[in-house]
CHARMM-style PDB file with segment names, atoms N, HN, CA, C and O in Angstrom:
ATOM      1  N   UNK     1     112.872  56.292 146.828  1.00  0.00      PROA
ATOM      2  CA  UNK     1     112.487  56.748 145.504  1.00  0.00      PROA
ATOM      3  C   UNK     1     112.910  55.708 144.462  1.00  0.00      PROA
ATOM      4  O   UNK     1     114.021  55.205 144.626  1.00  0.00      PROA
ATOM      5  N   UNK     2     112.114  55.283 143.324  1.00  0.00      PROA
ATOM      6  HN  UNK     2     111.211  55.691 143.190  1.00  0.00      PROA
ATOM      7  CA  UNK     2     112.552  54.449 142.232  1.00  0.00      PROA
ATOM      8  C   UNK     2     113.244  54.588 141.708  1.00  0.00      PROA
ATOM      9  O   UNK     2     113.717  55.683 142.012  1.00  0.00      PROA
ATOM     10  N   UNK     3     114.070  53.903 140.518  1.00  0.00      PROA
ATOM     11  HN  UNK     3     113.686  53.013 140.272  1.00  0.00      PROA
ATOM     12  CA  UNK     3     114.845  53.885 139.820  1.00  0.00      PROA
ATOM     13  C   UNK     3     114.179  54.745 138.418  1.00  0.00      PROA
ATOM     14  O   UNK     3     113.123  54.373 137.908  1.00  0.00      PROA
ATOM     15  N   UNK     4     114.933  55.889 137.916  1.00  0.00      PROA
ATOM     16  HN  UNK     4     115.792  56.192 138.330  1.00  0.00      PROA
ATOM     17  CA  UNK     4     114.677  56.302 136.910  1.00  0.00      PROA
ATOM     18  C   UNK     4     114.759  55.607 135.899  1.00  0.00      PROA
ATOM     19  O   UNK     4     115.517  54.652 136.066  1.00  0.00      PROA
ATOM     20  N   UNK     5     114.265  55.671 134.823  1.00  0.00      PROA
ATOM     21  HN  UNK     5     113.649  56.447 134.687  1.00  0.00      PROA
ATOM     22  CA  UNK     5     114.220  54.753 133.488  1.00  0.00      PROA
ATOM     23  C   UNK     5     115.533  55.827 132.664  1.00  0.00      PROA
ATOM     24  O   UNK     5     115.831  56.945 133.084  1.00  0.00      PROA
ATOM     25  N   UNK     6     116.207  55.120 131.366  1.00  0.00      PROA
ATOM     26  HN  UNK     6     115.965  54.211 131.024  1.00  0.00      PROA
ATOM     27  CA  UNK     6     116.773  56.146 131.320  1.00  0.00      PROA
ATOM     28  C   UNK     6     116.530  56.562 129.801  1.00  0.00      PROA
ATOM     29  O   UNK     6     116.904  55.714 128.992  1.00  0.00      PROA
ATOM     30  N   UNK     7     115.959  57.743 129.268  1.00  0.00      PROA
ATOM     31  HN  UNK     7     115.655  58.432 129.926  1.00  0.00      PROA
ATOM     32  CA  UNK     7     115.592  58.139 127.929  1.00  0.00      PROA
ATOM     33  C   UNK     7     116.609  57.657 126.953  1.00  0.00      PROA
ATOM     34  O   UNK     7     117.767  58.002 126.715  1.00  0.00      PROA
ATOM     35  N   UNK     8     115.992  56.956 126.574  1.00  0.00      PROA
ATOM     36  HN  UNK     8     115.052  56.676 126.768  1.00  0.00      PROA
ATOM     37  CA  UNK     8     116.484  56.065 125.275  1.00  0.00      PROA
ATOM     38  C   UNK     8     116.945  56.791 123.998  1.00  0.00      PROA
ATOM     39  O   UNK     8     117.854  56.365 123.286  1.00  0.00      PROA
ATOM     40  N   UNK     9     116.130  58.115 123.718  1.00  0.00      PROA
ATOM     41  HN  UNK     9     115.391  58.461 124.296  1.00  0.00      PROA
ATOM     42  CA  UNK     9     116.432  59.326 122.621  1.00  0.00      PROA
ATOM     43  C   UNK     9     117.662  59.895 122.920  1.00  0.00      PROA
ATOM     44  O   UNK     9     118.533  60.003 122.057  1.00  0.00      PROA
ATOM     45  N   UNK    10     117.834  60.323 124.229  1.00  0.00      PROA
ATOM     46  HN  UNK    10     117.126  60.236 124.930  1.00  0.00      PROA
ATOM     47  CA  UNK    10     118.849  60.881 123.964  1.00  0.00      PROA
ATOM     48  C   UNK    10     120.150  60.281 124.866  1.00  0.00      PROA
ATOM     49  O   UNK    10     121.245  60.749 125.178  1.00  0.00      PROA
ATOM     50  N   UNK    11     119.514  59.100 125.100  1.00  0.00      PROA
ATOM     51  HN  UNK    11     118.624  58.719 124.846  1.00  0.00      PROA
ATOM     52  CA  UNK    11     121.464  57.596 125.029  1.00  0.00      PROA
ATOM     53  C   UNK    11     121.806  57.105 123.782  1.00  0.00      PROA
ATOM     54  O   UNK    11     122.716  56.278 123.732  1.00  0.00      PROA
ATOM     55  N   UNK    12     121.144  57.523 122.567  1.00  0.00      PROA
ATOM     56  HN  UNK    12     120.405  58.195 122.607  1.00  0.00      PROA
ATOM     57  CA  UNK    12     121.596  57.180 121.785  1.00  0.00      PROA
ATOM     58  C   UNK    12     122.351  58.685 120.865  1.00  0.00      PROA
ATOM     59  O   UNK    12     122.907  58.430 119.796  1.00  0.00      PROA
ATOM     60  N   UNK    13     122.323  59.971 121.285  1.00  0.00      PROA
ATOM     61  HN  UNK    13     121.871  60.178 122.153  1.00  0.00      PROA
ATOM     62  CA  UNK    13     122.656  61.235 120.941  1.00  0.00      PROA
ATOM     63  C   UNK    13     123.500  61.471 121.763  1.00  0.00      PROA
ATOM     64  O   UNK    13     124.381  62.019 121.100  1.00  0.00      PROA
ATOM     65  N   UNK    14     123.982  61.404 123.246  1.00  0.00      PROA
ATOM     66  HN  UNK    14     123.266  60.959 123.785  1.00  0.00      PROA
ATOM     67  CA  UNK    14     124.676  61.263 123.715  1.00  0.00      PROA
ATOM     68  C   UNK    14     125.569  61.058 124.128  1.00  0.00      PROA
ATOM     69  O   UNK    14     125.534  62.113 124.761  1.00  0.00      PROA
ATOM     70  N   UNK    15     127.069  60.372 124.610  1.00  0.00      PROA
ATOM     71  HN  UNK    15     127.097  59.515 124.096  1.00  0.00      PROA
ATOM     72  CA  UNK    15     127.803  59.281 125.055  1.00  0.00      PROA
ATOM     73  C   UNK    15     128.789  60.552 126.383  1.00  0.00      PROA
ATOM     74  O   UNK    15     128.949  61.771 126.317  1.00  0.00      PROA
ATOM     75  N   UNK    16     129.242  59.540 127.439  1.00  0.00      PROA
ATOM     76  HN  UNK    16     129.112  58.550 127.493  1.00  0.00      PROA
ATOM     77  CA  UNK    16     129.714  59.941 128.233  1.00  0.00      PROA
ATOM     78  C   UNK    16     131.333  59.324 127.981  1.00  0.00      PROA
ATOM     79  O   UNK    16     131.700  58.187 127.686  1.00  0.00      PROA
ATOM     80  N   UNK    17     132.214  60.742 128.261  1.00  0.00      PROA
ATOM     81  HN  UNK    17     131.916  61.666 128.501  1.00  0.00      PROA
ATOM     82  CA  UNK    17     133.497  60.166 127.955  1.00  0.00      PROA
ATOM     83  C   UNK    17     134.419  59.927 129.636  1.00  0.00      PROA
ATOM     84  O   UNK    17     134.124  60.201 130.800  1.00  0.00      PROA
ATOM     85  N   UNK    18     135.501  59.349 129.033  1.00  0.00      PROA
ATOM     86  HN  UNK    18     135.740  59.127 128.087  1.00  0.00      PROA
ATOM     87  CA  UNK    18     135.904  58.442 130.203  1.00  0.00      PROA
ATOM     88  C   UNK    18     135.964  59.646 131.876  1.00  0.00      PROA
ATOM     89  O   UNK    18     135.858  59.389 133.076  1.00  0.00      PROA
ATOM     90  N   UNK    19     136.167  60.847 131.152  1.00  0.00      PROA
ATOM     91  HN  UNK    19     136.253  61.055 130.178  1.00  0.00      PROA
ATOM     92  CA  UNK    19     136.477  61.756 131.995  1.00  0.00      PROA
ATOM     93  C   UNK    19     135.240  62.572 132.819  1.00  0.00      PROA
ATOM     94  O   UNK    19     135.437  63.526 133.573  1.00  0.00      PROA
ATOM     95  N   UNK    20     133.924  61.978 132.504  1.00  0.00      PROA
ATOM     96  HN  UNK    20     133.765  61.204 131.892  1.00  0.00      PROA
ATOM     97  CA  UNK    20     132.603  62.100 132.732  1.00  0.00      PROA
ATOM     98  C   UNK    20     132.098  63.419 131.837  1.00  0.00      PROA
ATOM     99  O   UNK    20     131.142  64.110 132.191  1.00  0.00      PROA
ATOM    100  N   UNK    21     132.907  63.680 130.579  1.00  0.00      PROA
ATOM    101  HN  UNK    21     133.683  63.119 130.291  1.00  0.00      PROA
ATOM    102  CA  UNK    21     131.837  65.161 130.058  1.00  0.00      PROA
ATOM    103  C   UNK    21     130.977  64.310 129.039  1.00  0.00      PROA
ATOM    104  O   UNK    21     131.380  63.172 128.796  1.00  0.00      PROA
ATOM    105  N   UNK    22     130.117  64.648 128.578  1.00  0.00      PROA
ATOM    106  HN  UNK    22     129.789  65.572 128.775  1.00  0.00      PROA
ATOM    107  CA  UNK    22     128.391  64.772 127.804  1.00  0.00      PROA
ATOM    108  C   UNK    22     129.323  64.944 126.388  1.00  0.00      PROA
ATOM    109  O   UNK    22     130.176  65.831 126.351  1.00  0.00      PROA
ATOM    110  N   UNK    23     129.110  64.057 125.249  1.00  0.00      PROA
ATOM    111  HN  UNK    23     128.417  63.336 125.279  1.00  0.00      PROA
ATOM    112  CA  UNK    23     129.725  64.234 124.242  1.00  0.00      PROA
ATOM    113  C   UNK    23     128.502  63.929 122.989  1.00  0.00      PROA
ATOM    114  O   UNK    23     127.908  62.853 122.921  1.00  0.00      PROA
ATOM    115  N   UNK    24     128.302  64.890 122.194  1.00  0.00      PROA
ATOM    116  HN  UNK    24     128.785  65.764 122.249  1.00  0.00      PROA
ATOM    117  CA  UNK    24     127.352  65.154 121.392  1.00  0.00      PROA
ATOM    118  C   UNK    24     128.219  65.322 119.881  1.00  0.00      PROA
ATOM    119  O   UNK    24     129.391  65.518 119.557  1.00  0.00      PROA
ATOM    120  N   UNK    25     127.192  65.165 119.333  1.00  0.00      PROA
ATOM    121  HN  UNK    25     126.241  65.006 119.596  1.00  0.00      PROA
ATOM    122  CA  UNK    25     127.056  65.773 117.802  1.00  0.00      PROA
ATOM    123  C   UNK    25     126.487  67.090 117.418  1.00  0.00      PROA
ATOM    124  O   UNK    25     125.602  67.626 118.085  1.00  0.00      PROA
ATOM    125  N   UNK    26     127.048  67.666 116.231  1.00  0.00      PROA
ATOM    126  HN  UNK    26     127.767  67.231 115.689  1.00  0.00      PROA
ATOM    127  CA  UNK    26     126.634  69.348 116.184  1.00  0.00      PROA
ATOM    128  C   UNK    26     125.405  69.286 115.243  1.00  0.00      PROA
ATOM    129  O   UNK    26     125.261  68.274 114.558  1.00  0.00      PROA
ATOM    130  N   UNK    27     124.612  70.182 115.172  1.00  0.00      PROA
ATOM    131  HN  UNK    27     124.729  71.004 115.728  1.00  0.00      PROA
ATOM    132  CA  UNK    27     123.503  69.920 114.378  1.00  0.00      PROA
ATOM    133  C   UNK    27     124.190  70.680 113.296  1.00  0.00      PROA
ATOM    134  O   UNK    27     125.253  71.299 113.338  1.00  0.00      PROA
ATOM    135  N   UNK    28     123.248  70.478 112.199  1.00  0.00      PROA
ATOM    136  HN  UNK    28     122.384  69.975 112.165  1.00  0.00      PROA
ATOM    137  CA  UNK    28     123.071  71.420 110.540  1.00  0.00      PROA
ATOM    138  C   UNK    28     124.229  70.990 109.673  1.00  0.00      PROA
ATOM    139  O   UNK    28     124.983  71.754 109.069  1.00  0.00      PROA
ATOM    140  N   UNK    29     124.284  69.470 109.689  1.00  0.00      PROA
ATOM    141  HN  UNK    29     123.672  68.849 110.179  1.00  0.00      PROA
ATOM    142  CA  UNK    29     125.126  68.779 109.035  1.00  0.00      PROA
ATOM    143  C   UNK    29     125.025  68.175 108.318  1.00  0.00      PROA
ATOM    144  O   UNK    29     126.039  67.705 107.802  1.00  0.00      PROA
ATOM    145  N   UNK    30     123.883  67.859 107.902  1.00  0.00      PROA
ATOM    146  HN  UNK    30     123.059  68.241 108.321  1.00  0.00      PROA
ATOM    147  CA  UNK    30     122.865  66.786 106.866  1.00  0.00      PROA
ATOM    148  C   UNK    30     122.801  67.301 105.563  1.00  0.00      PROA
ATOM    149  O   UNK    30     123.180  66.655 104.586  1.00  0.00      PROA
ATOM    150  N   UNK    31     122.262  68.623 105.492  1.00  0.00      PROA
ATOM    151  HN  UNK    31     121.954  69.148 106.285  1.00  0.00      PROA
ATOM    152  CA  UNK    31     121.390  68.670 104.214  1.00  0.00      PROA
ATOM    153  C   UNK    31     121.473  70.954 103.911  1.00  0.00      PROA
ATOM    154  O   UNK    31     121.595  71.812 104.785  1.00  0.00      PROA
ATOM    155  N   UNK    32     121.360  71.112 102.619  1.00  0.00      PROA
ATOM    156  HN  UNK    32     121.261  70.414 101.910  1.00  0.00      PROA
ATOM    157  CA  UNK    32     121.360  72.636 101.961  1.00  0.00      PROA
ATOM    158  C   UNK    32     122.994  72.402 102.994  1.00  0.00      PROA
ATOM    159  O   UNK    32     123.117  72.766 104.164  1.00  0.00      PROA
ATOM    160  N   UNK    33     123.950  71.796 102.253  1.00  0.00      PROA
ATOM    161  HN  UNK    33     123.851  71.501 101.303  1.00  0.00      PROA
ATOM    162  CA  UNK    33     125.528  72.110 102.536  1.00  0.00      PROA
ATOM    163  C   UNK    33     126.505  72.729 101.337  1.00  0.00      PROA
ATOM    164  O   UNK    33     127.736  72.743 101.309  1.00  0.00      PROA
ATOM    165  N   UNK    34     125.664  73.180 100.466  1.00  0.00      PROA
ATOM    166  HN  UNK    34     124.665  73.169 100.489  1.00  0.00      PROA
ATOM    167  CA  UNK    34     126.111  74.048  99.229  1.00  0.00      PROA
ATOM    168  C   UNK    34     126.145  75.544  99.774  1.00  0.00      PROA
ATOM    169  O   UNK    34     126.893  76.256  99.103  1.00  0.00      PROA
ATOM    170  N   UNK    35     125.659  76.039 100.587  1.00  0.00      PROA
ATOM    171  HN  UNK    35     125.052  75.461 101.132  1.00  0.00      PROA
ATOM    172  CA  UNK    35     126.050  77.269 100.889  1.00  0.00      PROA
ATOM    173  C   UNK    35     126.730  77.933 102.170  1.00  0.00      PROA
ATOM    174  O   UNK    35     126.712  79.120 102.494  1.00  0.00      PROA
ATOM    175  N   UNK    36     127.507  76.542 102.996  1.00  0.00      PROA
ATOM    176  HN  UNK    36     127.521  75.578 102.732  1.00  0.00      PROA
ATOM    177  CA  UNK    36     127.886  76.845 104.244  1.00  0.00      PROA
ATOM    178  C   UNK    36     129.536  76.439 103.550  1.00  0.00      PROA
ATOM    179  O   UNK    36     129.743  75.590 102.684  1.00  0.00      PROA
ATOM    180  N   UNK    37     130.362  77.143 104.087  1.00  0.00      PROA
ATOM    181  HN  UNK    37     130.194  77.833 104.791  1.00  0.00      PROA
ATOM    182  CA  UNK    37     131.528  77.377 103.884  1.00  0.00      PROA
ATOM    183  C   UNK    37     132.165  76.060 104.906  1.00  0.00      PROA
ATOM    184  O   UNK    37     131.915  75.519 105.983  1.00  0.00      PROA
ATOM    185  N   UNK    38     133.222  75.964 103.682  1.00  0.00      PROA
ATOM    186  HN  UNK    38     133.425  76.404 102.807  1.00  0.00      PROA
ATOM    187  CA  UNK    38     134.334  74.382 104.466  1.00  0.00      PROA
ATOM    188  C   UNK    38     134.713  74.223 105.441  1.00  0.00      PROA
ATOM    189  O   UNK    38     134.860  73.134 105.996  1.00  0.00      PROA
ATOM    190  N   UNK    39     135.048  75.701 106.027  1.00  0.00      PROA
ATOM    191  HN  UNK    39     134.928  76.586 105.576  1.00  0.00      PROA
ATOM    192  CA  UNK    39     135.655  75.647 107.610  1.00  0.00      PROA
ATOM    193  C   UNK    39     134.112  75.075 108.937  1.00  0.00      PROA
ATOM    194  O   UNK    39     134.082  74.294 109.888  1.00  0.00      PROA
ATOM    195  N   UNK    40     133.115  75.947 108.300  1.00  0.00      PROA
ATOM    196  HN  UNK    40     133.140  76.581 107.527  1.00  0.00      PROA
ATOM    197  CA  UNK    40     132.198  75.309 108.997  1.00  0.00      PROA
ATOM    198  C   UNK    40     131.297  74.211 108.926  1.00  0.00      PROA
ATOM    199  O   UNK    40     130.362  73.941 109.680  1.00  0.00      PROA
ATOM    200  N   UNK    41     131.798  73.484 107.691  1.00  0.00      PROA
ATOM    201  HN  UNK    41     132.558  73.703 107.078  1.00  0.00      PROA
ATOM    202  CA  UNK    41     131.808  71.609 108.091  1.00  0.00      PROA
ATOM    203  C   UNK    41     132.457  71.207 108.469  1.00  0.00      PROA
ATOM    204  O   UNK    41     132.286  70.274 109.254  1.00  0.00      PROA
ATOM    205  N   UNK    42     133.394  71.587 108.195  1.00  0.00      PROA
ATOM    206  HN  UNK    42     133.533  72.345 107.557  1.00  0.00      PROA
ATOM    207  CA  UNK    42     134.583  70.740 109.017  1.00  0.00      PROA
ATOM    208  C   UNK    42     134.660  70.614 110.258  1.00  0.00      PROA
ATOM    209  O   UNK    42     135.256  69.784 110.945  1.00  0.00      PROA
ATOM    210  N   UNK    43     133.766  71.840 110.629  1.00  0.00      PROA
ATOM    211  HN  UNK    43     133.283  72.514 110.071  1.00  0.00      PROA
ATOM    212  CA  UNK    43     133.760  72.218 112.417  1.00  0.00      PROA
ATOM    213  C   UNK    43     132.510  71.615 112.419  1.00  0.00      PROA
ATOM    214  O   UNK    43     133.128  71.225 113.410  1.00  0.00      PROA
ATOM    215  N   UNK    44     131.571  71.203 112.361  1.00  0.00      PROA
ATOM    216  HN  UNK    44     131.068  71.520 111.557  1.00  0.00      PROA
ATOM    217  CA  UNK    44     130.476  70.149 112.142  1.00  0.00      PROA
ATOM    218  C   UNK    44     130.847  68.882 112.544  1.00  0.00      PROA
ATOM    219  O   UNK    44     130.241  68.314 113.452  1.00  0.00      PROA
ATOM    220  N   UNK    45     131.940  68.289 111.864  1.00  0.00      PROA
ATOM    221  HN  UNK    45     132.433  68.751 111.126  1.00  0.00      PROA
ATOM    222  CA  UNK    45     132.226  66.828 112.084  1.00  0.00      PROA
ATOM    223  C   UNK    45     133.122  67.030 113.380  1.00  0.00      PROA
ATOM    224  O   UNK    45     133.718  65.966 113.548  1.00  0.00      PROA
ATOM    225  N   UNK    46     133.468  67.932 114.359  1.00  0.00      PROA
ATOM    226  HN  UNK    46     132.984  68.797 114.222  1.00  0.00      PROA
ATOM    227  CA  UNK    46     133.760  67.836 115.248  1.00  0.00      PROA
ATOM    228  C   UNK    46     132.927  67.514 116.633  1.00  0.00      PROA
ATOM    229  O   UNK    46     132.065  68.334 116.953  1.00  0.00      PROA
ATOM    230  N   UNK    47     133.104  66.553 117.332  1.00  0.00      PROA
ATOM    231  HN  UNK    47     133.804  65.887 117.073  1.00  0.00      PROA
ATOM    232  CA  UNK    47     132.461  66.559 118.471  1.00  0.00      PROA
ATOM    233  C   UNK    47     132.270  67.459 119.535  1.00  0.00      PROA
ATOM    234  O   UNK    47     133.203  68.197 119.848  1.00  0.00      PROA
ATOM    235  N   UNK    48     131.010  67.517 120.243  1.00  0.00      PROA
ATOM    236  HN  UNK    48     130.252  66.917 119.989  1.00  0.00      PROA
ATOM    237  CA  UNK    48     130.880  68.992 121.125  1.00  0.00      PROA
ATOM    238  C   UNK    48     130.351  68.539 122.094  1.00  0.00      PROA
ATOM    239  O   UNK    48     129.835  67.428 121.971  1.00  0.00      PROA
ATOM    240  N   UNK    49     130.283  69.238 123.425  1.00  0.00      PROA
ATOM    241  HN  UNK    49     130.702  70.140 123.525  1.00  0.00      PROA
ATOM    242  CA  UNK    49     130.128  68.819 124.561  1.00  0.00      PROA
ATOM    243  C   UNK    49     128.904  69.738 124.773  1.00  0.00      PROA
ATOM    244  O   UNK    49     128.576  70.766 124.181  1.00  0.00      PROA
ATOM    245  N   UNK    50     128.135  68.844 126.126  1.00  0.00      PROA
ATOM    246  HN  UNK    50     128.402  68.009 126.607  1.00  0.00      PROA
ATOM    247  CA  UNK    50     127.136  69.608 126.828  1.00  0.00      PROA
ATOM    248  C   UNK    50     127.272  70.487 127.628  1.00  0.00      PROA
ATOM    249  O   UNK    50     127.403  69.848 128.672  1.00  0.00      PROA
ATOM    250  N   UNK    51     127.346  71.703 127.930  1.00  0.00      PROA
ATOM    251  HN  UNK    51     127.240  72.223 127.082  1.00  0.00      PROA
ATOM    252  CA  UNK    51     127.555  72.805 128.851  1.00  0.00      PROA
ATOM    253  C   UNK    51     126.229  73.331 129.284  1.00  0.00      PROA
ATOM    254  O   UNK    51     125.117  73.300 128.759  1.00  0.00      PROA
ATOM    255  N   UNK    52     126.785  73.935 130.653  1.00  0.00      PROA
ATOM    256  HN  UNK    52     127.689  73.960 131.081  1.00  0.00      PROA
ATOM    257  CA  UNK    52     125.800  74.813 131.257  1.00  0.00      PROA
ATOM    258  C   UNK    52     124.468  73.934 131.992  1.00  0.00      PROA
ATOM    259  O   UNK    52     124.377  72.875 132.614  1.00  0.00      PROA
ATOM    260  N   UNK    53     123.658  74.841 131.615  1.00  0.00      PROA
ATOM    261  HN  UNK    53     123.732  75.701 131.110  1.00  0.00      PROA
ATOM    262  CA  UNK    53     121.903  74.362 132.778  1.00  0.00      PROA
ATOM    263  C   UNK    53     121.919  72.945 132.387  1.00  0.00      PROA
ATOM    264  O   UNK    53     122.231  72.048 133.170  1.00  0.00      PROA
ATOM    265  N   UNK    54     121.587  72.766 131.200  1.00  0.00      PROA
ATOM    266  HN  UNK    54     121.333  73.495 130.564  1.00  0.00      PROA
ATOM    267  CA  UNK    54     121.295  71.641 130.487  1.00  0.00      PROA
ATOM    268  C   UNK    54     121.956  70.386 130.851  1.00  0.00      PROA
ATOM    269  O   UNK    54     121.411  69.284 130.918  1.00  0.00      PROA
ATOM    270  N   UNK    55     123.311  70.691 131.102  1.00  0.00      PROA
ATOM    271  HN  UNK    55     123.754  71.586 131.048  1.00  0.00      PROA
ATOM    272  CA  UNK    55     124.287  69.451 132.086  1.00  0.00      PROA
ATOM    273  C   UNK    55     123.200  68.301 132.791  1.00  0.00      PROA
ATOM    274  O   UNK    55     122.950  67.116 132.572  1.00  0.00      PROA
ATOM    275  N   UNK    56     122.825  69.091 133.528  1.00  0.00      PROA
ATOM    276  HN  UNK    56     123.028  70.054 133.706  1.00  0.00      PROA
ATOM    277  CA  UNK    56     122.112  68.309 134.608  1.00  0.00      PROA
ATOM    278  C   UNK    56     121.349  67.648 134.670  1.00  0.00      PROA
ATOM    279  O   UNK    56     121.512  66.598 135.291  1.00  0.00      PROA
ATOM    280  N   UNK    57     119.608  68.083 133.777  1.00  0.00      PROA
ATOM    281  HN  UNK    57     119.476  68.936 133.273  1.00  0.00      PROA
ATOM    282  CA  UNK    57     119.016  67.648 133.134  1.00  0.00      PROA
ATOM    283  C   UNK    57     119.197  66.387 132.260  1.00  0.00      PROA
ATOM    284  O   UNK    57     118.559  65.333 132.253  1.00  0.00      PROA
ATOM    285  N   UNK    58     120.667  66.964 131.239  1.00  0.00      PROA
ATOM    286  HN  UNK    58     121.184  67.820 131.245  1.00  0.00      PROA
ATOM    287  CA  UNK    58     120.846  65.617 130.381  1.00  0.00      PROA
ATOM    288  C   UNK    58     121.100  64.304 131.358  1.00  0.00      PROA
ATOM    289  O   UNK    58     120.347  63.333 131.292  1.00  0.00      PROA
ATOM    290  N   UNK    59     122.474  64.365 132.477  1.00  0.00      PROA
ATOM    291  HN  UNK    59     123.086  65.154 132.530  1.00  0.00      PROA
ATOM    292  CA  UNK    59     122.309  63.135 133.217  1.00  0.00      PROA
ATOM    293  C   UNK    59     121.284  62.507 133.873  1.00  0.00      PROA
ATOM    294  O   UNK    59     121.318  61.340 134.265  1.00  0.00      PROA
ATOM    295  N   UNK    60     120.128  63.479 134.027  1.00  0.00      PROA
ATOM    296  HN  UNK    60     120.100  64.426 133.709  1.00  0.00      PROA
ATOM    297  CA  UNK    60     118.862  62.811 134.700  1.00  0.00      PROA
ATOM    298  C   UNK    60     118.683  61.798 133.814  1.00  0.00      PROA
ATOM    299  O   UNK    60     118.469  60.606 134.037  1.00  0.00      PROA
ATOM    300  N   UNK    61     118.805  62.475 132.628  1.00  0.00      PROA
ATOM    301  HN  UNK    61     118.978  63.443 132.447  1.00  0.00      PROA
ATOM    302  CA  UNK    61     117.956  61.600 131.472  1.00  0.00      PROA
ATOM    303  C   UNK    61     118.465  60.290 131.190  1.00  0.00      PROA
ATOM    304  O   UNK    61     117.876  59.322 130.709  1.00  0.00      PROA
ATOM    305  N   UNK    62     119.738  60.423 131.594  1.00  0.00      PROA
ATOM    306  HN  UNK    62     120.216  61.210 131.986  1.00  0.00      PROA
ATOM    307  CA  UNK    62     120.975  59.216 131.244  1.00  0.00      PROA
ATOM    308  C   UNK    62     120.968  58.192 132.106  1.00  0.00      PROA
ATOM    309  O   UNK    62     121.394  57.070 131.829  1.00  0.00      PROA
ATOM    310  N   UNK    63     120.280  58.667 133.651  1.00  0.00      PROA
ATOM    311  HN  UNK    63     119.934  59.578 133.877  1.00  0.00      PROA
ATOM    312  CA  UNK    63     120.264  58.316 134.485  1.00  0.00      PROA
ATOM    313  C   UNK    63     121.746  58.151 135.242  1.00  0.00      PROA
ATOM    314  O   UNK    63     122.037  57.211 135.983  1.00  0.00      PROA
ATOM    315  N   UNK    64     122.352  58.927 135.001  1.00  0.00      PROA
ATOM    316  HN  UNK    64     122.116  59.690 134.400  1.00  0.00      PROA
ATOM    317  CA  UNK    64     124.050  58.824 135.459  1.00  0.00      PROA
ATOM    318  C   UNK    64     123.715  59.919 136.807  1.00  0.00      PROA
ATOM    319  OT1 UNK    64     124.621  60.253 137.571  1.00  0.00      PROA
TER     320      UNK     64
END
């Protein structure tokens, strides 16, 4: 079987940490931030991991 190519969209949304988990960014952080309360930006600029089904899928994509 060939070598997968590896989706370029989401290696750049992505990054794998040394310990092999899926390390992401949280969405709804950009923009209308006048009516979301401080605790939940602040929890915004925190990094979040990939869990569950989706795991798997994402490394296809990573080709990892």
């Amino acid at each position: 079987m060939p070598k997968l190519k590896t989706h370029k969209g989401t290696a750049k949304r992505i990054k794998i940490s040394g310990s092999g988990k899926l390390i992401r960014e949280r969405a709804y952080g950009n923009h209308i931030l006048a009516k979301k309360s401080k605790a939940r930006k602040r929890n915004m600029h925190t990094a979040g991991s990939v869990n569950g089904k989706i795991k798997k899928n994402v490394k296809t994509a990573l080709g990892v």
